[in-house]
PyMOL Python script that loads the backbone (N, CA, C, O; Angstrom):
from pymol import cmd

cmd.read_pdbstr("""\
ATOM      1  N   UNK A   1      14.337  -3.229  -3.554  1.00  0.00           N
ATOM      2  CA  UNK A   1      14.239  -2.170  -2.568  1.00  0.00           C
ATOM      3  C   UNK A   1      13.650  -2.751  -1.282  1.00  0.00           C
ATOM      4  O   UNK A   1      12.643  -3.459  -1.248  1.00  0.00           O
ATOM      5  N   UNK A   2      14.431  -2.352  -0.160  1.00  0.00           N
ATOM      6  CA  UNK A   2      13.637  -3.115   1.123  1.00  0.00           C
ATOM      7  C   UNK A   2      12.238  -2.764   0.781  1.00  0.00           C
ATOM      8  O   UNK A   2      11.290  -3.423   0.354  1.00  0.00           O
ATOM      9  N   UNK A   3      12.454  -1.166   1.192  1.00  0.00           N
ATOM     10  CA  UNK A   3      10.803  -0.951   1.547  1.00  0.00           C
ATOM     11  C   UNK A   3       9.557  -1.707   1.120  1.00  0.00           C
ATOM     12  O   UNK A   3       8.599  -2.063   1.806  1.00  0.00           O
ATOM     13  N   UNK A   4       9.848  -1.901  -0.442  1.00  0.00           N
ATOM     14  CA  UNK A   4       9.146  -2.778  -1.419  1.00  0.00           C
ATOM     15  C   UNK A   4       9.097  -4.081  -0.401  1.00  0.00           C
ATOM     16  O   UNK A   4       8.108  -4.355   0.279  1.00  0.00           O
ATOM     17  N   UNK A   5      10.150  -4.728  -0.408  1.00  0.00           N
ATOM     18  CA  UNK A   5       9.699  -6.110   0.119  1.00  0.00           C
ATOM     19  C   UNK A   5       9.129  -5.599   1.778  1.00  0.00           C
ATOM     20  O   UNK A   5       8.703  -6.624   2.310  1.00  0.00           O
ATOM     21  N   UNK A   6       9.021  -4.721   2.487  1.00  0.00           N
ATOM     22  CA  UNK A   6       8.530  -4.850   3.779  1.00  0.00           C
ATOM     23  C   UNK A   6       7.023  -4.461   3.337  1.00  0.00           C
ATOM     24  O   UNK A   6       6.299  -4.929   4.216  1.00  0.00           O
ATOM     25  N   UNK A   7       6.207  -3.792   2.332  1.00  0.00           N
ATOM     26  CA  UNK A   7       5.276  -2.835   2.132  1.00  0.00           C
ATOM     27  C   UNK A   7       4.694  -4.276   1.601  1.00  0.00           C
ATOM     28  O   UNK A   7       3.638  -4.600   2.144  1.00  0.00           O
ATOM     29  N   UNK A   8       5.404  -5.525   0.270  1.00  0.00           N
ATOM     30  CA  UNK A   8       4.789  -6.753  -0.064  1.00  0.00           C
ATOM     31  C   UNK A   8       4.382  -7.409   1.101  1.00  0.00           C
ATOM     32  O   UNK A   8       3.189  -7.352   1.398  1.00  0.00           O
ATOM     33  N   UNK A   9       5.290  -8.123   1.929  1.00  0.00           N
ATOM     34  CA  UNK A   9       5.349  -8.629   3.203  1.00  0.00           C
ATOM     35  C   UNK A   9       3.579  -8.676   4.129  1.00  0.00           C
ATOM     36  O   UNK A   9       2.700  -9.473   4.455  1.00  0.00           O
ATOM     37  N   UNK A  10       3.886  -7.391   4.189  1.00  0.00           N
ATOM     38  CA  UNK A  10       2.929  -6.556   4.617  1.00  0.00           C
ATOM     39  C   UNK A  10       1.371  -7.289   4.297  1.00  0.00           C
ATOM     40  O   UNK A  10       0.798  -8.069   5.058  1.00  0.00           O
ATOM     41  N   UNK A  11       0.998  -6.932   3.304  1.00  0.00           N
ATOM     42  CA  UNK A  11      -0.075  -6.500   1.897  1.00  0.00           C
ATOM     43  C   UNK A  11      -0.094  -8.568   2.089  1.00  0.00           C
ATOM     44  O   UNK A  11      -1.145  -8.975   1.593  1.00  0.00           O
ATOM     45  N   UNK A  12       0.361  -9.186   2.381  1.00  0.00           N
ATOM     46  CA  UNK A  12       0.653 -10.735   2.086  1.00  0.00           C
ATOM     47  C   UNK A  12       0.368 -11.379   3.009  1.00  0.00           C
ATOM     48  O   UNK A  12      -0.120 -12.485   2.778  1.00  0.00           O
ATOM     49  N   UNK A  13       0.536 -10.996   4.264  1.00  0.00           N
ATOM     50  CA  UNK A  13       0.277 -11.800   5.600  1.00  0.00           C
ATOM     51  C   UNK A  13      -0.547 -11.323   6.136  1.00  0.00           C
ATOM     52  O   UNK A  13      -1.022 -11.840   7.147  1.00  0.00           O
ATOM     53  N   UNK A  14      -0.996 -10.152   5.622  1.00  0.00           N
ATOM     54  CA  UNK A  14      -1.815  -8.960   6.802  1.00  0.00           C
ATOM     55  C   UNK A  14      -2.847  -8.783   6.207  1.00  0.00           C
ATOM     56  O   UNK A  14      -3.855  -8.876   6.906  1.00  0.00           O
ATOM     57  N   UNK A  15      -3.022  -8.510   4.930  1.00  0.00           N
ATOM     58  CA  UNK A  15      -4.224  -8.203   3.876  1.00  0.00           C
ATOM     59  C   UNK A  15      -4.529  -8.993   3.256  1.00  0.00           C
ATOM     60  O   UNK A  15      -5.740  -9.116   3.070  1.00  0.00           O
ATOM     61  N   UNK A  16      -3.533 -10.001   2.568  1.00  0.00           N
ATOM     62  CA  UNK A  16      -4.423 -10.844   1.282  1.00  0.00           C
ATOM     63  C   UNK A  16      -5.220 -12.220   1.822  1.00  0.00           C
ATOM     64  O   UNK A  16      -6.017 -12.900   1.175  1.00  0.00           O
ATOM     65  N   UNK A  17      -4.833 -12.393   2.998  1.00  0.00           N
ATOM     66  CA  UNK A  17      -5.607 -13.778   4.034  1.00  0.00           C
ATOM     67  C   UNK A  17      -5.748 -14.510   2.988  1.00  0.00           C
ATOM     68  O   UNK A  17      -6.926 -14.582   2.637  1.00  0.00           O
ATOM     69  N   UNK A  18      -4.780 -15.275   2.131  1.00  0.00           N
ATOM     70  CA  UNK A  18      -4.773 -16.358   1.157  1.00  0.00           C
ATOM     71  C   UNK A  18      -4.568 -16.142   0.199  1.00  0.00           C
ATOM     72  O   UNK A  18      -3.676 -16.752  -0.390  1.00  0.00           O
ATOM     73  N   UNK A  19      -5.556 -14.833  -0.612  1.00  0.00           N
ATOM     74  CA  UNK A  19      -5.520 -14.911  -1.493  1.00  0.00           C
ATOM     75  C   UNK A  19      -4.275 -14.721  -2.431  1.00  0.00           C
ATOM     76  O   UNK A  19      -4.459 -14.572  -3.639  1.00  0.00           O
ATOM     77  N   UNK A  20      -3.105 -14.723  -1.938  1.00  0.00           N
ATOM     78  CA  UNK A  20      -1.731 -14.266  -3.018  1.00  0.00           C
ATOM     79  C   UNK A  20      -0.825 -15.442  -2.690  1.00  0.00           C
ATOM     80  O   UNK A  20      -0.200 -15.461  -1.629  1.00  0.00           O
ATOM     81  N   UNK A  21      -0.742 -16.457  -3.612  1.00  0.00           N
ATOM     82  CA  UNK A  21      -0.167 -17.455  -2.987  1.00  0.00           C
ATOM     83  C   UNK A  21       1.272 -17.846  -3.494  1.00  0.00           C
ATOM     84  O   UNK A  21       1.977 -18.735  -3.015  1.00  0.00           O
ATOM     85  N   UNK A  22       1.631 -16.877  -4.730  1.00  0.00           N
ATOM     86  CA  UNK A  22       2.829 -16.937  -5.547  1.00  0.00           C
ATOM     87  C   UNK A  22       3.468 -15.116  -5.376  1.00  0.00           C
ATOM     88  O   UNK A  22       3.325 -14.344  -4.428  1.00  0.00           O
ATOM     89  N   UNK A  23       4.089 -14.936  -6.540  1.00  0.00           N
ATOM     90  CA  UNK A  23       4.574 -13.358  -6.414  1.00  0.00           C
ATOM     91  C   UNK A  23       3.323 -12.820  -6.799  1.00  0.00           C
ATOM     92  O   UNK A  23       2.374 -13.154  -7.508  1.00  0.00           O
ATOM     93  N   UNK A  24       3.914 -11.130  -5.527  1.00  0.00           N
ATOM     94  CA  UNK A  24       3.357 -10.114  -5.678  1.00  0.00           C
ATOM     95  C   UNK A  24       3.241  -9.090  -6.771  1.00  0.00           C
ATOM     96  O   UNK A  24       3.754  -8.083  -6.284  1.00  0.00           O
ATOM     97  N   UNK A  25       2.910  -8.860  -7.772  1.00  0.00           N
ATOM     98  CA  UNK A  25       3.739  -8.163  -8.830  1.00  0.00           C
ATOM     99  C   UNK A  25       3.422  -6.578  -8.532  1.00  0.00           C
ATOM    100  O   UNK A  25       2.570  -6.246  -7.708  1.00  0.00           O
ATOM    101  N   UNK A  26       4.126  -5.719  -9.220  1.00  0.00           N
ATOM    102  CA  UNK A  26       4.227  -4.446  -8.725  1.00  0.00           C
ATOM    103  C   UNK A  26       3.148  -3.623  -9.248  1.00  0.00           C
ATOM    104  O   UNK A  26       3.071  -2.399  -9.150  1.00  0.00           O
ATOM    105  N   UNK A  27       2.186  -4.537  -9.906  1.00  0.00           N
ATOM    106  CA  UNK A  27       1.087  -3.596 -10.879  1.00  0.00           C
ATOM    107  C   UNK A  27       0.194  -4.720 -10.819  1.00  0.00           C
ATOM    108  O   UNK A  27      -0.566  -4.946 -11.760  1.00  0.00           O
ATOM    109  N   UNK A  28       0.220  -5.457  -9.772  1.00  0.00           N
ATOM    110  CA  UNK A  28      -1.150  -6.453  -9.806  1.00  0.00           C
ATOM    111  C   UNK A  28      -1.932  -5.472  -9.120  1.00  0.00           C
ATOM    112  O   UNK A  28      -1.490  -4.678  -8.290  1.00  0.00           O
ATOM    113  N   UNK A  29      -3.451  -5.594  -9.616  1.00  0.00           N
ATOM    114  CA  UNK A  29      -4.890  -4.864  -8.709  1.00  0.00           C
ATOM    115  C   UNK A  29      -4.901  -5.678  -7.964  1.00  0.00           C
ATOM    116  O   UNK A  29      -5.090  -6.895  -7.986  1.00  0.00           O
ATOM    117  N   UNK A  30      -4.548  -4.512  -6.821  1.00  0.00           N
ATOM    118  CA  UNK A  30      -5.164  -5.271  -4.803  1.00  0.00           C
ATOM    119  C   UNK A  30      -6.397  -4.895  -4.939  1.00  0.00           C
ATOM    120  O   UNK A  30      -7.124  -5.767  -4.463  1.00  0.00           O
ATOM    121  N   UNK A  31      -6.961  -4.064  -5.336  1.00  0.00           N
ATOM    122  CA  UNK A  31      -8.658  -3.877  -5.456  1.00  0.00           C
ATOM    123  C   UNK A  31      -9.775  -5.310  -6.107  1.00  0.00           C
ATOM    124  O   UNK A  31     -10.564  -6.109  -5.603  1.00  0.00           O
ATOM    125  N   UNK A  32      -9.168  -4.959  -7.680  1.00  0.00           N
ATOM    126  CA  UNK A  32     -10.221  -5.993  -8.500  1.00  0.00           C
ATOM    127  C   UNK A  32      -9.867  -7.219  -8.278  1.00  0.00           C
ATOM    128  O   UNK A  32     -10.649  -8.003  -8.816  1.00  0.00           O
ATOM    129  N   UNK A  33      -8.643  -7.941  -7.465  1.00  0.00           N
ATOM    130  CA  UNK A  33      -8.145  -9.297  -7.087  1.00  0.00           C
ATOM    131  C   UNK A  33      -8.664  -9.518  -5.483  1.00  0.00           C
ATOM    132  O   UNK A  33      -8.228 -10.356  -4.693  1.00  0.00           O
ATOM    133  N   UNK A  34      -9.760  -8.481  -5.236  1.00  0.00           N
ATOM    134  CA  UNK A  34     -10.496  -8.463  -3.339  1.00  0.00           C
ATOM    135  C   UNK A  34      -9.100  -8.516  -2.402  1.00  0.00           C
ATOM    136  O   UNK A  34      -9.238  -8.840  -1.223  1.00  0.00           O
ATOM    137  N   UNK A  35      -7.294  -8.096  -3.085  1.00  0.00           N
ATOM    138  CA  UNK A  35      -6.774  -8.257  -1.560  1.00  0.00           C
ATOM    139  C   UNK A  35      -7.580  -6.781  -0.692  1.00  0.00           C
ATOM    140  O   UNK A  35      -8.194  -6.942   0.363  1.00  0.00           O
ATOM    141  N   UNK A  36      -7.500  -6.047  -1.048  1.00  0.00           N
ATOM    142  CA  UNK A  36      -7.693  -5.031  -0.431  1.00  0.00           C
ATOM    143  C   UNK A  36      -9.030  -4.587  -0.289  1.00  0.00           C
ATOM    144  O   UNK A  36      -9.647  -5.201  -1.159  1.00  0.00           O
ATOM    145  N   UNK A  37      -9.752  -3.920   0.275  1.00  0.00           N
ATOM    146  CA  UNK A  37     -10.890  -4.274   0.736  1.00  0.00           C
ATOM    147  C   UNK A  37     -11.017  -2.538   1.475  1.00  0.00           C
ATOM    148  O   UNK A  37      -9.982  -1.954   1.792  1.00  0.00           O
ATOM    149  N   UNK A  38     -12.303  -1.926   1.657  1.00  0.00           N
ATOM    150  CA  UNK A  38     -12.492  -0.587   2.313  1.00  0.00           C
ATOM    151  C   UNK A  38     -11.249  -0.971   4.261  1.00  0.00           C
ATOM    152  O   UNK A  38     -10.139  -0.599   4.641  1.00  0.00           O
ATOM    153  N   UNK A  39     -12.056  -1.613   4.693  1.00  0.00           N
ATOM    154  CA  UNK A  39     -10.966  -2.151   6.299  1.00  0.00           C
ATOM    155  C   UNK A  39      -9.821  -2.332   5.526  1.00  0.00           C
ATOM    156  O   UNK A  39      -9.262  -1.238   5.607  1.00  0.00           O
ATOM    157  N   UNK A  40      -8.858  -3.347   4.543  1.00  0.00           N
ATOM    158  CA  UNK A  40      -7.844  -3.121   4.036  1.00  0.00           C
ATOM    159  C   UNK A  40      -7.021  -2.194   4.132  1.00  0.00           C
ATOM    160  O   UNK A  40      -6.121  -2.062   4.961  1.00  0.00           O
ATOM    161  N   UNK A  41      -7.417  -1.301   2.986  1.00  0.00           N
ATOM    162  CA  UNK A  41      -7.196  -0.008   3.015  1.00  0.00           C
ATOM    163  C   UNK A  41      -6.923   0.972   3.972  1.00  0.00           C
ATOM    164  O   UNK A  41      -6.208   1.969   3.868  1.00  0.00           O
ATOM    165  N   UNK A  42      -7.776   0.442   5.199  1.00  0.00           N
ATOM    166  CA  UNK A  42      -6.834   1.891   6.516  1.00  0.00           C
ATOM    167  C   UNK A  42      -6.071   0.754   7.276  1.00  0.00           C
ATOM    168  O   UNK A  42      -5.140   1.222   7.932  1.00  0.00           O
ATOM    169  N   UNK A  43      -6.208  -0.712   7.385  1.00  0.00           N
ATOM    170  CA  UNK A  43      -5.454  -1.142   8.064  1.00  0.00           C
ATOM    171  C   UNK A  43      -3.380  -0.815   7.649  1.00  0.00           C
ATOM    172  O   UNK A  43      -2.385  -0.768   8.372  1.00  0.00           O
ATOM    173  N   UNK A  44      -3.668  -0.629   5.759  1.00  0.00           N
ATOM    174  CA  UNK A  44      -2.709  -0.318   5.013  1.00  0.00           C
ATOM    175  C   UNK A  44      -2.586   1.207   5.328  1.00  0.00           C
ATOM    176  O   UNK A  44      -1.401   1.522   5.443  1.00  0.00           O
ATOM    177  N   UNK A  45      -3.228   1.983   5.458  1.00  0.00           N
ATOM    178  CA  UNK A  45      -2.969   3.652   5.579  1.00  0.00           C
ATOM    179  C   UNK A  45      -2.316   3.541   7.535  1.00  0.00           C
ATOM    180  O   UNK A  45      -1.257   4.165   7.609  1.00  0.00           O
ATOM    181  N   UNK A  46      -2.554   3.188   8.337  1.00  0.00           N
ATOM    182  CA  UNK A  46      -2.346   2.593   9.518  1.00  0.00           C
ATOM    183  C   UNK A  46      -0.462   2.244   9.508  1.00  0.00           C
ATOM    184  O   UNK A  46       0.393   2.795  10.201  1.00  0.00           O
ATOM    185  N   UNK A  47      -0.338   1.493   8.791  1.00  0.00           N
ATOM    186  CA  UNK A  47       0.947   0.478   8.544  1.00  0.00           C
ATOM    187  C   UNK A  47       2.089   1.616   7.655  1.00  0.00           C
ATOM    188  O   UNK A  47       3.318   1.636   7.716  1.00  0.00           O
ATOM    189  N   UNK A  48       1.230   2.431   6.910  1.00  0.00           N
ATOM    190  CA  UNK A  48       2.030   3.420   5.715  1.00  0.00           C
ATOM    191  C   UNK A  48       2.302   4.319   6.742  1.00  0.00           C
ATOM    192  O   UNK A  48       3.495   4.619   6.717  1.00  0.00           O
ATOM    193  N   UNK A  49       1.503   5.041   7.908  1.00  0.00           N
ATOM    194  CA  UNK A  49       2.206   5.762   8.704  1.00  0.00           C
ATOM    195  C   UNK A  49       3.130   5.501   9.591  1.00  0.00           C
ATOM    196  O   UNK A  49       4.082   6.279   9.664  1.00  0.00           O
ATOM    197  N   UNK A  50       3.065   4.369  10.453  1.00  0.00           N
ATOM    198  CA  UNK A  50       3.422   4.166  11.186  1.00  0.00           C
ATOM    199  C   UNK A  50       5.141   3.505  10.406  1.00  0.00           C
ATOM    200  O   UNK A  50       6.207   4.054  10.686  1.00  0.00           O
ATOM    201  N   UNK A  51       5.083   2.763   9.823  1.00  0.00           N
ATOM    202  CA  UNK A  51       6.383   2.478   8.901  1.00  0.00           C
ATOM    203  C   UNK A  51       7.128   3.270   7.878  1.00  0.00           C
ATOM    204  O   UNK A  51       8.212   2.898   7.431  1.00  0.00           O
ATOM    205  N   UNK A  52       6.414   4.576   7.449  1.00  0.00           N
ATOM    206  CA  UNK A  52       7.030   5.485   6.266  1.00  0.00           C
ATOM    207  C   UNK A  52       7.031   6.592   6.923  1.00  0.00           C
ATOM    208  O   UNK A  52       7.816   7.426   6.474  1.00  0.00           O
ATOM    209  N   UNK A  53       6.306   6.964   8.017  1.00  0.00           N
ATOM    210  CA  UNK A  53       6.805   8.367   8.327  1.00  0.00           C
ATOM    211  C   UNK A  53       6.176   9.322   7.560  1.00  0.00           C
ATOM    212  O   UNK A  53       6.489  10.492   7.340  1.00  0.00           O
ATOM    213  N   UNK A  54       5.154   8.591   7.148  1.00  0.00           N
ATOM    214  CA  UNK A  54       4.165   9.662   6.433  1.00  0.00           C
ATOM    215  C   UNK A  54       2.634   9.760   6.417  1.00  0.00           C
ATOM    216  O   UNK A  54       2.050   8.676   6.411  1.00  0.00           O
ATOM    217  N   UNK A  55       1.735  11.086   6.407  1.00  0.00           N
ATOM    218  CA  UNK A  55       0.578  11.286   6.653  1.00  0.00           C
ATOM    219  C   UNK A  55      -0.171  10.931   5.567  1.00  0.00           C
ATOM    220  O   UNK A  55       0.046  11.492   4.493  1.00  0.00           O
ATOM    221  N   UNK A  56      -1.013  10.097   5.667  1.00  0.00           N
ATOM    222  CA  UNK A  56      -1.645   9.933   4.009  1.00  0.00           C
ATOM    223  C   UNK A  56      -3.142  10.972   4.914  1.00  0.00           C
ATOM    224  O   UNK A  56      -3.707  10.839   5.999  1.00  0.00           O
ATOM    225  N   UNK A  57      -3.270  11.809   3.925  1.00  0.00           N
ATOM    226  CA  UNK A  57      -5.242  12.682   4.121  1.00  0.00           C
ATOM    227  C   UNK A  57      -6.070  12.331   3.803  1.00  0.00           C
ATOM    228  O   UNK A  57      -6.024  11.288   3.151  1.00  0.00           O
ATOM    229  N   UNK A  58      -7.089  12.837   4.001  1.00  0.00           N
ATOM    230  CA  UNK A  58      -8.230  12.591   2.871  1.00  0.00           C
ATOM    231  C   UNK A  58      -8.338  12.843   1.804  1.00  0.00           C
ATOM    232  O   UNK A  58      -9.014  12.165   1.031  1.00  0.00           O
ATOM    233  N   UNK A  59      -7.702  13.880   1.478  1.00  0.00           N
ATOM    234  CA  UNK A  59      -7.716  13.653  -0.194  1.00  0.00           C
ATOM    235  C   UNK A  59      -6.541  12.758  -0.858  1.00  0.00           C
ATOM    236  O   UNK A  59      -6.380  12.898  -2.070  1.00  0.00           O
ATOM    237  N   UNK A  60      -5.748  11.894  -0.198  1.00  0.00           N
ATOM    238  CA  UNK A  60      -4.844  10.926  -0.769  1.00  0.00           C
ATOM    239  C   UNK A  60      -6.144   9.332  -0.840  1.00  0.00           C
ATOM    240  O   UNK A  60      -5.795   8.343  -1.484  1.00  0.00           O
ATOM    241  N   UNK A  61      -6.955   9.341  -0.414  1.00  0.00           N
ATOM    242  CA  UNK A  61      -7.565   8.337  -0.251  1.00  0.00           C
ATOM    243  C   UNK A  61      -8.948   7.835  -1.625  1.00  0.00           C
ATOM    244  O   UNK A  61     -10.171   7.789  -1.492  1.00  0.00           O
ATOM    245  N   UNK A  62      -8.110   7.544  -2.810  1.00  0.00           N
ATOM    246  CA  UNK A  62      -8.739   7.452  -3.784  1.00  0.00           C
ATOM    247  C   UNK A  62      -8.377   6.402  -4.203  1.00  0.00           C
ATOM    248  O   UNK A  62      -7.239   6.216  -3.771  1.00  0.00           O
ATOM    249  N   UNK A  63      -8.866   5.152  -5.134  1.00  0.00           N
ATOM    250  CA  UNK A  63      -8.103   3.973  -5.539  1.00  0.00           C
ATOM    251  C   UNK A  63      -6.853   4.206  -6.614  1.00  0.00           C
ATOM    252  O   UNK A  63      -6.070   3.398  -7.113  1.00  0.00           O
ATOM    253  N   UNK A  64      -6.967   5.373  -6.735  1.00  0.00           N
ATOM    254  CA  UNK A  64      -5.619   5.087  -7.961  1.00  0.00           C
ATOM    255  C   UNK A  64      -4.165   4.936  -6.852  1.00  0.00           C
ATOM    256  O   UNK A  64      -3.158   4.260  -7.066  1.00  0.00           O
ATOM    257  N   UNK A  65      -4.434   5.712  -5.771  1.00  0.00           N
ATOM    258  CA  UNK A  65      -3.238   5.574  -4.957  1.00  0.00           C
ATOM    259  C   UNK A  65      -3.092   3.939  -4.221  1.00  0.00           C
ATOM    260  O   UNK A  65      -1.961   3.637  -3.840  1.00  0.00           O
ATOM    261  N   UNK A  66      -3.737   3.349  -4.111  1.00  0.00           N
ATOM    262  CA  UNK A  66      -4.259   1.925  -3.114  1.00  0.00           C
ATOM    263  C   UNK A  66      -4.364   1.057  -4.631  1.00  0.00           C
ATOM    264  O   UNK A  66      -4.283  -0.124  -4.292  1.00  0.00           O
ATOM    265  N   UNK A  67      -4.478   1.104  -5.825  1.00  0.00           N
ATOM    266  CA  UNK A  67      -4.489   0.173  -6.972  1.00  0.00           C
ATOM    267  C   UNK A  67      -3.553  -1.020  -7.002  1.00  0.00           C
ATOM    268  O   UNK A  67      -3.835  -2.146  -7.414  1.00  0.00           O
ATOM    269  N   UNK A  68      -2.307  -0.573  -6.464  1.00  0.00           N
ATOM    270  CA  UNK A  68      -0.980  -1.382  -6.820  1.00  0.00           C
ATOM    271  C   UNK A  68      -0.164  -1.061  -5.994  1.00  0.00           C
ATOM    272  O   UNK A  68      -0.378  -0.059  -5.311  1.00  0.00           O
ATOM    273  N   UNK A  69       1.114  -1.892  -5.807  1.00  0.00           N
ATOM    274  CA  UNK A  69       2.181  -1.606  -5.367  1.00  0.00           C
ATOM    275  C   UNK A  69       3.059  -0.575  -5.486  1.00  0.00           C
ATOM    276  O   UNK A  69       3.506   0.054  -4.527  1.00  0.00           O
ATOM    277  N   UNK A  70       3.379  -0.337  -6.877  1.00  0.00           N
ATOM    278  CA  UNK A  70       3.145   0.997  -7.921  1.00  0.00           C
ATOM    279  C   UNK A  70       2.772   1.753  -7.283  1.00  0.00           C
ATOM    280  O   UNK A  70       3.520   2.216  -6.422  1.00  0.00           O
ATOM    281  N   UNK A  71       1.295   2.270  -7.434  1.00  0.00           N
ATOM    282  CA  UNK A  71       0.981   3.466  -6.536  1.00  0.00           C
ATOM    283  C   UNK A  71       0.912   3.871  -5.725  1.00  0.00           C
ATOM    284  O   UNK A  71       0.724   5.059  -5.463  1.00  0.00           O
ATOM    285  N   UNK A  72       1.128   2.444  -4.643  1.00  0.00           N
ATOM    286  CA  UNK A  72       1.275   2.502  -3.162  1.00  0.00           C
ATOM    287  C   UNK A  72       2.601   3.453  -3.081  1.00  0.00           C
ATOM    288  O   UNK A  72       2.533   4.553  -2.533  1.00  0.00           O
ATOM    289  N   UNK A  73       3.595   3.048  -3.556  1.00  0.00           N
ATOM    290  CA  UNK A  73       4.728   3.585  -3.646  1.00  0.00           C
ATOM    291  C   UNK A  73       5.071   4.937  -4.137  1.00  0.00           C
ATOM    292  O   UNK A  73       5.709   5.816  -3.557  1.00  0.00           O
ATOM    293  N   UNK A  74       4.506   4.943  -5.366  1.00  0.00           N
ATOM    294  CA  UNK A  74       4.421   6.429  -5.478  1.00  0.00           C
ATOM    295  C   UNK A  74       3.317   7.280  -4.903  1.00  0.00           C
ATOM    296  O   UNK A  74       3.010   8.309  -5.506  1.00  0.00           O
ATOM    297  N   UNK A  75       2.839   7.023  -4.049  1.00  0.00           N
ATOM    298  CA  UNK A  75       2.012   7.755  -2.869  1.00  0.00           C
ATOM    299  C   UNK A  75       3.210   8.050  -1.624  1.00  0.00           C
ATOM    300  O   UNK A  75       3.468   9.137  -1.107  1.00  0.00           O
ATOM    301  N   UNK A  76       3.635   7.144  -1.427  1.00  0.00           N
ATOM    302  CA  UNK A  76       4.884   7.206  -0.630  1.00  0.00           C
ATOM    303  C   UNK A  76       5.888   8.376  -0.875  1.00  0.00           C
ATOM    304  O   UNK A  76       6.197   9.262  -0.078  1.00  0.00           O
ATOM    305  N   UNK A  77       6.338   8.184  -2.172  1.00  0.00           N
ATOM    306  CA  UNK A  77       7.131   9.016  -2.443  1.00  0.00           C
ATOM    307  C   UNK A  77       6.836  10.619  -2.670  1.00  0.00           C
ATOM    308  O   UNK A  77       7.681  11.512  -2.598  1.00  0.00           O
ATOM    309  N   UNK A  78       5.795  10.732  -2.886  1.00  0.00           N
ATOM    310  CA  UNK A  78       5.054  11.746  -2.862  1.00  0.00           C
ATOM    311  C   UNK A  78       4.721  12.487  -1.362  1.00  0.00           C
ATOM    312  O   UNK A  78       5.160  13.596  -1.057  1.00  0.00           O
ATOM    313  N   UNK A  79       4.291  12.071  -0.928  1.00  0.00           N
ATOM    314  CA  UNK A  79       4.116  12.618   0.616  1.00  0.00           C
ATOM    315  C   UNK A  79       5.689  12.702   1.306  1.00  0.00           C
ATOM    316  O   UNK A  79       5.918  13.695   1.997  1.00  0.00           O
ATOM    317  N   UNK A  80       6.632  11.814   1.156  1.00  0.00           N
ATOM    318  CA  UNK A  80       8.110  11.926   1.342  1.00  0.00           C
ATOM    319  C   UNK A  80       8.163  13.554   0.815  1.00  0.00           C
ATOM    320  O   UNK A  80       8.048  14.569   1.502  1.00  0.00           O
ATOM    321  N   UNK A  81       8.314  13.465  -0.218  1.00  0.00           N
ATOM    322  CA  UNK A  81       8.827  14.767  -0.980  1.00  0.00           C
ATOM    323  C   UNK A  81       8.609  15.807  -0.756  1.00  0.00           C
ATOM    324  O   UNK A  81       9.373  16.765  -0.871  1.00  0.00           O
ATOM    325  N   UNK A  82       6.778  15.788  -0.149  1.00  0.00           N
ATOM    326  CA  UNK A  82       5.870  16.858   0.168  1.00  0.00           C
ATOM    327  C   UNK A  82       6.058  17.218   1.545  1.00  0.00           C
ATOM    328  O   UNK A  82       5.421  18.149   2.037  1.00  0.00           O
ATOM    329  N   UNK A  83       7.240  16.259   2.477  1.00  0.00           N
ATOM    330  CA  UNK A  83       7.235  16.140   3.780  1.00  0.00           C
ATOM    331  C   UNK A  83       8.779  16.901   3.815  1.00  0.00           C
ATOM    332  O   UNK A  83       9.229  17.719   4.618  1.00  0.00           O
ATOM    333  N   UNK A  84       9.218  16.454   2.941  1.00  0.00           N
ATOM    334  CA  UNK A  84      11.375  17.009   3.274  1.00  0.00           C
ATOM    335  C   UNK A  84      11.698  15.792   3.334  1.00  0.00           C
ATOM    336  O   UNK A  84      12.898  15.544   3.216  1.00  0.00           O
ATOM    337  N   UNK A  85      10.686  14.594   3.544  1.00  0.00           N
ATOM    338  CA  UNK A  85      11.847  13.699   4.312  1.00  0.00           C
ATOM    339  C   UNK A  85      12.801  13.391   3.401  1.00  0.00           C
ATOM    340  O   UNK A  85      13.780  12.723   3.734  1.00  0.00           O
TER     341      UNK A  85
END
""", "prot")
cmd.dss("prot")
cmd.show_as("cartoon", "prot")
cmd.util.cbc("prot")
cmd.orient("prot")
């Protein structure tokens, strides 16, 4: 799926500053592996709007949604759905 590879891309050059030096997997922890980080996290909520067309709130802002690629995604799809888009 593009999105997938633009949302990896992303999360790889922008967030992991080294630390991901092989594949991304779709259920690796960006949390307990330090890519992602509290700044992480809105630089990624930042990038999710501006590229998906979607509002993440405050109550979307919990680690199960930010855990993985996985949930990144189905956060995505979720606010899509919740949006019409």
């Amino acid at each position: 799926m593009q999105d997938d590879a633009k949302l990896i891309e992303f999360i790889k050059t922008d967030l992991a500053r080294g630390k991901v030096t092989g594949k991304l997997g779709a259920n690796d922890d960006l949390i307990e592996t330090e890519i992602l980080d509290s700044l992480g996290i809105m630089k990624l909520i930042l990038f999710l709007e501006n590229n998906y067309a979607v509002k993440i709130s405050d109550e979307d802002l919990t680690l199960e949604n930010f855990t993985s690629i996985m949930s990144i995604n189905s956060l995505i799809q979720r606010k899509r759905a919740a949006q019409g888009a």
